[in-house]
C-alpha positions in Angstrom: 17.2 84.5 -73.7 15.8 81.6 -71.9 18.4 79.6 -69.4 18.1 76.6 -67.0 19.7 75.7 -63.7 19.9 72.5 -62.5 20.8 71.5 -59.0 21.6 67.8 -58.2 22.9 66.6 -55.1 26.3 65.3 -55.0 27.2 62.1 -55.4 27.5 60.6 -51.8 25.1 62.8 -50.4 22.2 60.8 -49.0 19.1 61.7 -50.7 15.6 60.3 -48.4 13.2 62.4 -50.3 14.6 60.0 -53.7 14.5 57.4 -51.6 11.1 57.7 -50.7 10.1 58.4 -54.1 11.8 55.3 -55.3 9.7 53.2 -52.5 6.1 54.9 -53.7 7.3 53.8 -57.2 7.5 50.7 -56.1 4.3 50.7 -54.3 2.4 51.4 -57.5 3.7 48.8 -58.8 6.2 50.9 -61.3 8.8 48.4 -62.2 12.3 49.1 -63.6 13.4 52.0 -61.4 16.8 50.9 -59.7 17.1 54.4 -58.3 16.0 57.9 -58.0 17.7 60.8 -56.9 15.8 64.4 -56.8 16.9 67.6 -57.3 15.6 71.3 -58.6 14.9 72.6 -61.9 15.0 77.0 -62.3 13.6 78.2 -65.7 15.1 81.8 -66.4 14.5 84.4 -68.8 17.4 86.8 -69.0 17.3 89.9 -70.7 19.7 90.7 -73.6 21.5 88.4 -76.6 25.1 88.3 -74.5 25.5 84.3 -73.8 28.4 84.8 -71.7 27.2 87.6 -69.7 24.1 85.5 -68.6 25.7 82.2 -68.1 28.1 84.1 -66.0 25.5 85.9 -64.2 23.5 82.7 -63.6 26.7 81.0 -62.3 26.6 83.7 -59.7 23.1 83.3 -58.9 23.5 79.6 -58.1 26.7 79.9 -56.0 25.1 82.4 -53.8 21.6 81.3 -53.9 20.2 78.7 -56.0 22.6 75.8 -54.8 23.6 74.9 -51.5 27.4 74.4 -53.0 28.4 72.4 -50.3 26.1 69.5 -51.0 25.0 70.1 -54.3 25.9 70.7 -57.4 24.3 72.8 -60.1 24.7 73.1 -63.9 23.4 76.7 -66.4 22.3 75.7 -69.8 21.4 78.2 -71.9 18.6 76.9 -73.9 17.3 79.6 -76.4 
């Protein structure tokens, strides 16, 4: 079963490295971005067919690793 994590930073949170992607948009002369905020993408194969059981374990695996829960949030999609 193949799963993705996703871990944003929460809204408030100052974000330079999106800012200074935004500013290097700019700089090529990419118009039309008002804003960018970056964040971390985790592609995860999980062994067996029990959706619950790897959401759950994934869940885990972000609290206590994948996300700094304090300053970010993270969301588990299971996507096959």
């Amino acid at each position: 079963m193949k799963a993705r994590v996703t871990v944003t930073l929460k809204q408030g949170v100052l974000d330079p490295q999106g800012k200074a992607i935004e500013g290097a948009l700019k700089s090529l002369g990419i118009d039309g971005v008002a804003s960018v905020r970056q964040g971390k993408v985790f592609d995860v194969e999980v062994p067996g067919g029990d959706r619950g059981r790897a959401e759950a374990a994934l869940k885990e695996a972000a609290e206590r690793l994948l996300a700094n829960t304090v300053i970010e949030d993270y969301r588990v999609e299971i996507v096959g």
